[in-house]
C-alpha positions as CSV (number, residue, x, y, z in Angstrom):
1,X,-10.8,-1.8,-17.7
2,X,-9.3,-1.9,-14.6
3,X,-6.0,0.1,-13.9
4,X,-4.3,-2.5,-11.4
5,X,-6.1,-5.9,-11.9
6,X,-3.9,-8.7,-9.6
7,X,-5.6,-12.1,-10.0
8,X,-4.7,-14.8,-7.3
9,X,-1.1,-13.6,-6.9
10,X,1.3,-16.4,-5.3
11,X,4.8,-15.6,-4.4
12,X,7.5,-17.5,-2.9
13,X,10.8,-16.6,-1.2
14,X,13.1,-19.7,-1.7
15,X,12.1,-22.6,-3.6
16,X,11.4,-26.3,-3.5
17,X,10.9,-27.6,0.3
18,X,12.4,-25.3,1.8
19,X,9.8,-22.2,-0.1
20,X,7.8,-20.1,2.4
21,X,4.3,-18.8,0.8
22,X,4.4,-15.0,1.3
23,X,1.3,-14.0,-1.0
24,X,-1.4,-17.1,-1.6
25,X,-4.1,-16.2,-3.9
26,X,-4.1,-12.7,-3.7
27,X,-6.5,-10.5,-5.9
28,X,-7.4,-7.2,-6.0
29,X,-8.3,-4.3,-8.5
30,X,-8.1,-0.4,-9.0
31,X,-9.7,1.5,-11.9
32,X,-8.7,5.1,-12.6
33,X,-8.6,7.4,-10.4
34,X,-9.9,5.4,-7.7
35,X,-8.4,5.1,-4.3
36,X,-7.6,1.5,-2.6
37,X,-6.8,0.9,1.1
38,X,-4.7,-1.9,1.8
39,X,-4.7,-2.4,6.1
40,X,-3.2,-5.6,7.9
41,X,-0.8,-5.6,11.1
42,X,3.0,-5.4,10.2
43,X,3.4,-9.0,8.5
44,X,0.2,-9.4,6.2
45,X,2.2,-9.3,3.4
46,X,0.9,-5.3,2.6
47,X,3.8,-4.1,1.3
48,X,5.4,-7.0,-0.3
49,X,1.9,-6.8,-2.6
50,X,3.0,-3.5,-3.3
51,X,6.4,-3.8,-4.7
52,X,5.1,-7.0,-6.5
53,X,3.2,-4.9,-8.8
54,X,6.5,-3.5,-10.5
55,X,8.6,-6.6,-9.9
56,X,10.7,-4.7,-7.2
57,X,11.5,-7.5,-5.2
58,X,14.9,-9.2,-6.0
59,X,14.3,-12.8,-7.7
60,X,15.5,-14.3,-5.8
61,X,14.9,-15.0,-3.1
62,X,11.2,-14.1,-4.4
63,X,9.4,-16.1,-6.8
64,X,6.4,-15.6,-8.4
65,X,5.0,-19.2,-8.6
66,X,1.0,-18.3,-10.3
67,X,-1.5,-15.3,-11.0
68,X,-0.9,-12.4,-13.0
69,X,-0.4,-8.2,-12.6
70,X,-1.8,-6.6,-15.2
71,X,-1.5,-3.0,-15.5
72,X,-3.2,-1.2,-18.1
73,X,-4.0,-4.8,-19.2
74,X,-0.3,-5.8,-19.2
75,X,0.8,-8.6,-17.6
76,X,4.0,-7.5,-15.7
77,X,4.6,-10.9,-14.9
78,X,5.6,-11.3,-17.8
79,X,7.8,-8.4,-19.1
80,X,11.2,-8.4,-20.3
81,X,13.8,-6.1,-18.2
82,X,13.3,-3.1,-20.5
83,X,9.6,-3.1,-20.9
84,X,9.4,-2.6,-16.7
85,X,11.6,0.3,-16.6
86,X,8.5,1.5,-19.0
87,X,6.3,0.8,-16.1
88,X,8.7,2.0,-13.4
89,X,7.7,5.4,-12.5
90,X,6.1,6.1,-15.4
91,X,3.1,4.4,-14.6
92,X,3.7,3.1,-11.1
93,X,5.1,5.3,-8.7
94,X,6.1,4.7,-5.0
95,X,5.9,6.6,-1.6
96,X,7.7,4.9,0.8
97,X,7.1,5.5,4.6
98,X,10.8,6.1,6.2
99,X,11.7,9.5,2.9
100,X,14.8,9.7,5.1
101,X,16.6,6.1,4.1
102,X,14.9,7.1,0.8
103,X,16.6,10.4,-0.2
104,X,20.3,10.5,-1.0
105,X,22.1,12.4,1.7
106,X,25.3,13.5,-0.6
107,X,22.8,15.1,-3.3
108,X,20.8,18.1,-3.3
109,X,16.6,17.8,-3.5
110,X,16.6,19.5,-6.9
111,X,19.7,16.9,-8.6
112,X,17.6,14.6,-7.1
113,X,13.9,15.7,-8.7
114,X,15.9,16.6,-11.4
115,X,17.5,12.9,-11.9
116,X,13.6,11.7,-11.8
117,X,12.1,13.6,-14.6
118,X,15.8,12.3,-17.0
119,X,14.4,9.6,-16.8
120,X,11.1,9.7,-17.4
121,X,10.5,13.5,-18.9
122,X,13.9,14.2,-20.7
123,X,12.1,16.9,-22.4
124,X,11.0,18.7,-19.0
125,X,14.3,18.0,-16.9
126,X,14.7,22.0,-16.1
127,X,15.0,23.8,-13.0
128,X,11.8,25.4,-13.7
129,X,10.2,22.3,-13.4
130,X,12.2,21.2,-10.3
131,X,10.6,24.7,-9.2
132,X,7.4,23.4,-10.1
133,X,7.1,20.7,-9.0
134,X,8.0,21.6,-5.4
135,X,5.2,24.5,-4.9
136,X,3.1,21.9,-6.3
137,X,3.5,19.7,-3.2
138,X,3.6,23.2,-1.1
139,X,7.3,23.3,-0.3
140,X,7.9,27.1,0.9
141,X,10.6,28.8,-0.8
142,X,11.0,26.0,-3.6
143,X,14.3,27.7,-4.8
144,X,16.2,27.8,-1.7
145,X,14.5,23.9,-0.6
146,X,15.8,22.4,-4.4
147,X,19.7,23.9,-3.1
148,X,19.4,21.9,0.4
149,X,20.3,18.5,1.2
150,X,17.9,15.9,3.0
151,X,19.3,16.1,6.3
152,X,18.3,20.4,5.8
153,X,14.7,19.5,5.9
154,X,12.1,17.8,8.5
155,X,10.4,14.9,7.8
156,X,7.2,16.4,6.4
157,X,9.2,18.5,4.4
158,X,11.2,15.2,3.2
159,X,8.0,13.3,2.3
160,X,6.9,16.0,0.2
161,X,9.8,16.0,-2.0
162,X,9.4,12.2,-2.1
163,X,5.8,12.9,-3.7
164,X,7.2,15.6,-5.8
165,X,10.0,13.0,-7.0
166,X,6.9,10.4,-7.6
167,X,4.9,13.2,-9.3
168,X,7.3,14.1,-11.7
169,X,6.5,10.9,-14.4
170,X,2.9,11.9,-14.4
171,X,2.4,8.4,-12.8
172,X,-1.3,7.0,-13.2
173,X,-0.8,4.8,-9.9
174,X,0.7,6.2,-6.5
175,X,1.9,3.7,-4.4
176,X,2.2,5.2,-0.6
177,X,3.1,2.9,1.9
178,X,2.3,3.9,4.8
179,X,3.4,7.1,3.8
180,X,2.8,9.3,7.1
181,X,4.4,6.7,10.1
182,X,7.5,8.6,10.7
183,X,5.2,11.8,11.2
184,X,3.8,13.7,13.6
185,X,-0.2,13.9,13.8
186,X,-0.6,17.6,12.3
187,X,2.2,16.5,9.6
188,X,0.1,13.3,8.7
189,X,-3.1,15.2,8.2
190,X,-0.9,18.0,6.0
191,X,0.4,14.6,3.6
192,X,-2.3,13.4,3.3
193,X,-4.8,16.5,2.5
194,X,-1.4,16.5,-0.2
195,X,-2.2,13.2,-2.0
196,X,-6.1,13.7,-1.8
197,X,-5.7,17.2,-3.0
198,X,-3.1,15.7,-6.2
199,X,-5.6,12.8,-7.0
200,X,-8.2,14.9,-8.2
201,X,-5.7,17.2,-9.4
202,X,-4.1,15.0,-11.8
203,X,-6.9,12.2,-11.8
204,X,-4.3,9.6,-10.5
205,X,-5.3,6.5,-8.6
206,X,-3.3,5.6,-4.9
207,X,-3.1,2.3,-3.3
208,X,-2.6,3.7,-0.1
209,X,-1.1,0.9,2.6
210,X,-1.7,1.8,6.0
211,X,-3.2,0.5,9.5
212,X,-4.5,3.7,10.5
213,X,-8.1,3.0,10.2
214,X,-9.1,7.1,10.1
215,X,-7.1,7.4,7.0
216,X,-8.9,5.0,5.2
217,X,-12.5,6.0,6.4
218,X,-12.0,9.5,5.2
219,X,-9.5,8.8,2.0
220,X,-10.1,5.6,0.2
221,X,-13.3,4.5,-2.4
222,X,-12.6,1.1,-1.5
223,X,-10.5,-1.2,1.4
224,X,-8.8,-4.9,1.3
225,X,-7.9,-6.5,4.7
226,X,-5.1,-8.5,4.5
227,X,-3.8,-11.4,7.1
228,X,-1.4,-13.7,6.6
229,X,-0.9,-13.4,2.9
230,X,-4.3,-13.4,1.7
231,X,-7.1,-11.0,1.8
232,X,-9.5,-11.6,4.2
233,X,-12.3,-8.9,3.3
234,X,-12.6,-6.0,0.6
235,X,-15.6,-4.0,-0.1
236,X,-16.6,-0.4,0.2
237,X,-14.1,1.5,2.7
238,X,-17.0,3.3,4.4
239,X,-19.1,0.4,4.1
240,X,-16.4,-2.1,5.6
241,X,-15.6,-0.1,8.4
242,X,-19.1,0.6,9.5
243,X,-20.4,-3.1,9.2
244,X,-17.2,-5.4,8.8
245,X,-17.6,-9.4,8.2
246,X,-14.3,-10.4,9.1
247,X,-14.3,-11.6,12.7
248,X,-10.8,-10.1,11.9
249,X,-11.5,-6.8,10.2
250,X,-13.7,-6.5,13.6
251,X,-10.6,-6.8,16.0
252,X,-8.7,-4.2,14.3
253,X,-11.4,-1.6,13.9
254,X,-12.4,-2.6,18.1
255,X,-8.7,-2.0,18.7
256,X,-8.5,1.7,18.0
257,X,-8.8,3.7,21.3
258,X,-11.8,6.3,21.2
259,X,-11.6,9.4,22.8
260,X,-13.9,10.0,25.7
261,X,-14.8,6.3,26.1
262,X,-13.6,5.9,29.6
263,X,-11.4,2.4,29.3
264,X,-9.2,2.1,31.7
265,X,-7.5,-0.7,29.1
266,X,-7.0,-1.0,25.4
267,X,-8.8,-3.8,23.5
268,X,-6.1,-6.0,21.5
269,X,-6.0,-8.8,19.2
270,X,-4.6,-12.3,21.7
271,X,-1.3,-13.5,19.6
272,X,0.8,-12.5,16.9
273,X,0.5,-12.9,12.9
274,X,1.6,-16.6,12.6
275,X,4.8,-16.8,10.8
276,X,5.0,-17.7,6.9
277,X,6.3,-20.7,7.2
278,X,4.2,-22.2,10.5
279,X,1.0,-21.5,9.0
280,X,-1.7,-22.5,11.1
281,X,-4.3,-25.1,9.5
282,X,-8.0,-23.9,8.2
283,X,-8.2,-20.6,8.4
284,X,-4.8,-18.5,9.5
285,X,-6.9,-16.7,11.6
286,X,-8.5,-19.1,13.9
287,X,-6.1,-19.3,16.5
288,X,-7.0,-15.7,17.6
289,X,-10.6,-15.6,16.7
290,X,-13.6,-15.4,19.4
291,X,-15.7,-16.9,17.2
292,X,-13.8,-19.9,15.9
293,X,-15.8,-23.1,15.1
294,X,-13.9,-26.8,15.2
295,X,-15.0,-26.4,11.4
296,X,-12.4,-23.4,10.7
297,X,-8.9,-25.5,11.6
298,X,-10.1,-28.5,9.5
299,X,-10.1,-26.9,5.3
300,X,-8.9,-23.1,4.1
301,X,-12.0,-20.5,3.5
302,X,-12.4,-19.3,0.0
303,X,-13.2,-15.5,-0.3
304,X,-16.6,-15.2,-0.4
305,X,-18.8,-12.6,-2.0
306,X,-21.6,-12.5,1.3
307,X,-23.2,-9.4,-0.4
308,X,-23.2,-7.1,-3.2
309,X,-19.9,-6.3,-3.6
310,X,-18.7,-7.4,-0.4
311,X,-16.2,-10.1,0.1
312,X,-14.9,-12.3,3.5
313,X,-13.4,-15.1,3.7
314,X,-15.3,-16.4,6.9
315,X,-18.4,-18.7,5.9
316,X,-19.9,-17.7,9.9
317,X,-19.6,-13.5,9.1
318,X,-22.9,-11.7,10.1
């Protein structure tokens, strides 16, 4: 049984005529500890999948018109108040990508780590597991680092104590979105050695969201394309980014510079993510596509599985 099952997710923000579609059919899956790329341009809807799993986002303005979330074969969708603080950390943890905003700047890391596992781990809500915790995510000097504040710390060192702070309820899904953007490159290859090294540590599956397309080729099992609000591809990672179906899963992978190539210009995507509530007709992404037929503006593509265990939603992939 899959961890994280989501089947044909719709959510709303506002309701009635004046409701804008931010997620329309979304589905996806992760089974133990698997990993699970999620890669769109800033819009897709990436991270507002992601805090729908745990009902973070305020309702309302967000409402979830259909599908489920089942976790551990729970429907979230349809759990009281109390039953999601059970899922809240405990089983779903988050990683967000700006630890600064996250952190509070009046309390030290260790009240802070500290406040975590009272939650979660009454029983374990010690220094010595403050302590713990912290060389586990390879802060130096973890007893002087759990007396500083957040603003005492760089930003590598502020994303680790966000993944210690995630680590300590034994979650058995990480959320990291886009966890490494407000890092430098040597920093972003530290993190995320991290979270590879504490998945197979602790056997814990990551939905990692990200557009860097290196990360997911050398950390995820599996990658989902979004645009738009739906996905647009899923399959293999390794197998997706070597022979992608999308004509837009294409245009991002041809989009990332390559070293030694010689191009005097970068290759982009023409136009923007169309906006929730001007949605193109057909498929969302004909507007932008090289290979659009008069066929794709005239009905919306299902996802289609084109091979084994490969799915696009483009009835003209290759």
């Amino acid at each position: 049984m899959p961890l994280l099952d989501i089947k044909d997710l719709q959510l709303d923000f506002g309701r009635g005529q004046h409701a804008v579609r931010a997620l329309d059919g979304v589905s996806l899956s992760i089974n133990p500890g698997e990993t699970l790329s999620l890669v769109g341009e800033s819009g897709s809807g990436k991270t507002i999948t992601a805090l729908s799993i745990a009902r973070l986002l305020p309702t309302p303005p967000a409402h979830y018109a259909g599908g489920q979330i089942l976790v551990e074969g729970r429907d979230t969708l349809e759990m009281s108040a109390s039953e999601l603080r059970g899922i809240r950390g405990r089983l779903v943890s988050y990683v967000f990508q700006e630890p600064g905003a996250s952190l509070n700047p009046v309390f030290r890391i260790g009240s802070q780590i500290k406040e975590s596992l009272k939650l979660h781990r009454p029983e374990a809500a010690t220094d010595a597991e403050v302590i713990r915790l912290l060389k586990t995510v390879g802060i130096p000097a973890p007893e002087a680092r759990a007396r500083s504040f957040p603003h005492e710390l760089s930003g590598g060192m502020q994303q680790r104590v966000m993944i210690a702070m995630a680590l300590a309820s034994h979650p058995k899904l990480l959320v990291a979105d886009e966890p490494t953007t407000a890092l430098d490159v040597t920093i972003q290859a530290q993190i995320m050695q991290l979270l590879l090294d504490l998945k197979r540590q602790f056997n814990m599956a990551i939905l990692l969201i990200t557009h860097n397309l290196g990360l997911v080729g050398e950390l995820a099992d599996r990658a989902a394309v979004m645009y738009a609000g739906q996905i647009v591809e899923s399959g293999p990672a390794k197998d997706l980014l070597e022979k992608p179906l999308h004509p837009y899963t294409r245009a991002l992978i041809n989009s990332v510079p390559e070293l030694g190539a010689g191009a005097t210009r970068l290759r982009s995507i023409p136009g923007t993510v169309p906006q929730l509530g001007d949605l193109p007709s057909g498929c969302r992404f004909h507007p932008r596509c090289p290979n659009a037929q008069p066929s794709c503006a005239q009905k919306e593509i299902d996802l289609l599985e084109l091979r084994p265990g490969r799915w696009a939603r483009c009835p003209y992939s290759v």
